[in-house]
C-alpha positions as MATLAB code, in Angstrom:
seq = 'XXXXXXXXXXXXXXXXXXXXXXXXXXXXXXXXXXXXXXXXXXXXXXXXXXXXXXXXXXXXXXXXXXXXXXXXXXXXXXXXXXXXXXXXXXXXXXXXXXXXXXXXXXXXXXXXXXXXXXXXX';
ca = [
       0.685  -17.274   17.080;
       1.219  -18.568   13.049;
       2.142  -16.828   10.685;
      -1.760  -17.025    9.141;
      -3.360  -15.563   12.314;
      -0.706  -12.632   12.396;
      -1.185  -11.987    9.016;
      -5.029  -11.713    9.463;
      -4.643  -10.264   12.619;
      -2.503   -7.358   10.361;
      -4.736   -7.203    7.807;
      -7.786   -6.297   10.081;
      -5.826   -3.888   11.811;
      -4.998   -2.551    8.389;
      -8.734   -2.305    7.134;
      -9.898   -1.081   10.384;
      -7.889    1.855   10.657;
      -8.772    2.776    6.758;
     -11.772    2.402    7.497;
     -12.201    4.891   10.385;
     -10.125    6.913    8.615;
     -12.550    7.412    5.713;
     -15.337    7.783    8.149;
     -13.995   10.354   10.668;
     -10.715   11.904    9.022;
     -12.017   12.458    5.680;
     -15.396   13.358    6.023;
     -14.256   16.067    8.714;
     -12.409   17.744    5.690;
     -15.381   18.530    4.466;
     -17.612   21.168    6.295;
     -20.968   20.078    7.196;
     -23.439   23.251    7.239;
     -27.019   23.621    5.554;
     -27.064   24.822    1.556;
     -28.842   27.860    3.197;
     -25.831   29.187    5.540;
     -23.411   30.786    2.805;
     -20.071   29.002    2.264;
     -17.226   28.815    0.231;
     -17.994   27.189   -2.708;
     -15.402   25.061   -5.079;
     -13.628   26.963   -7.282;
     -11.260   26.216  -10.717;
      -7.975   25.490   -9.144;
      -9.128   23.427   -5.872;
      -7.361   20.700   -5.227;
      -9.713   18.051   -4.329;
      -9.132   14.253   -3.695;
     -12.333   12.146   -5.774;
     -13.964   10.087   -3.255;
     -15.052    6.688   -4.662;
     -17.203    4.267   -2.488;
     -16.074    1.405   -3.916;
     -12.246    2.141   -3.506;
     -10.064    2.313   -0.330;
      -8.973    5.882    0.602;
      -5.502    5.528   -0.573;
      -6.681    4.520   -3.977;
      -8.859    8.047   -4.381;
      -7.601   10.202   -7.061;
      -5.898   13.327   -6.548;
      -6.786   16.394   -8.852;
      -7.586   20.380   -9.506;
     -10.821   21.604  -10.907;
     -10.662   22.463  -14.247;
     -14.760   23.652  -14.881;
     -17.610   24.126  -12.798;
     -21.259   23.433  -13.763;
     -23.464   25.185  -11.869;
     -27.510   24.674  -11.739;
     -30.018   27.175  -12.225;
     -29.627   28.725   -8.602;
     -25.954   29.129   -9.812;
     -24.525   27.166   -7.627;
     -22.027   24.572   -8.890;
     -23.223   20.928   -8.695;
     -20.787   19.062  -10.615;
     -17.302   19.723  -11.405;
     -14.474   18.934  -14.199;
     -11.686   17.281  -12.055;
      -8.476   16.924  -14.036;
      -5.985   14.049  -12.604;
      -2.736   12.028  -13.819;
      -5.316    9.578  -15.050;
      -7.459   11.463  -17.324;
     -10.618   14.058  -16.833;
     -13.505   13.145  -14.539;
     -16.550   14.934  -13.996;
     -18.366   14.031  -10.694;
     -21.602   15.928   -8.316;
     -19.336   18.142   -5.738;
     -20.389   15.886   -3.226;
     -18.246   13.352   -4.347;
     -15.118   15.951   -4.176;
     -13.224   16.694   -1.034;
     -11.233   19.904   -0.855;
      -7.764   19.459    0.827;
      -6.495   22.876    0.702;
      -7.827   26.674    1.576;
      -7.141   29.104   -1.439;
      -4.268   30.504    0.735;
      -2.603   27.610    1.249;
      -2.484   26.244   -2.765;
       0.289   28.343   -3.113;
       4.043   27.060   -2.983;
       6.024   30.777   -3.837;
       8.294   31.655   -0.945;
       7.441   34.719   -0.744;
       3.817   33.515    0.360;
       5.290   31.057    3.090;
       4.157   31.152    6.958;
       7.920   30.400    7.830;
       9.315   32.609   10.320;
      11.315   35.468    8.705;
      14.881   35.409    8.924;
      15.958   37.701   12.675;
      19.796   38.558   12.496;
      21.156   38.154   15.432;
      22.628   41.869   17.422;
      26.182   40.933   19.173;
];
């Protein structure tokens, strides 16, 4: 095999597996369910990654809601994402939580380690 074919051969292996990985991994972060069936909605403070169509996965941006603009139903439609790169404001269906609200937090006090057990002798 050259060196060309293994290097295409690589780089198709590369894009493939992006490429699912966008369509199956990412998209079941996101919870599919009608508007009508009551969910958790985005609040300030998500962490969200800012899915972009014309990007690969690993280029997405990273970010935590800053605002959230919601329509007349009250329902927030577009959000205030801020990011290392600036402020974006995109429809939430271009965000993708990452975290539940009870996992955001880092304190130790809040972590689902196993507590310390002292040993009897």
């Amino acid at each position: 095999m050259s060196r060309l074919d293994r290097y295409q051969r690589l780089e198709y292996i590369r894009q493939h597996f992006w490429n699912r990985w966008q369509r199956e991994y990412v998209t079941e972060m996101q919870q599919r369910q009608k508007w009508r069936i009551p969910t958790r909605q985005l609040q300030i403070g998500d962490l969200v990654l800012l899915k972009e169509e014309n990007l690969p996965p690993m280029s997405w941006r990273l970010g935590r809601i800053t605002s959230l603009f919601p329509g007349k139903d009250n329902v927030a439609r577009v959000a205030e994402v801020k990011t290392t790169h600036g402020t974006f404001r995109r429809g939430v269906k271009y965000l993708c939580p990452l975290l539940e609200p009870a996992d955001t937090s880092l304190e130790p006090e809040d972590s689902k380690a196993p507590e310390y057990v002292q040993s009897h002798h």
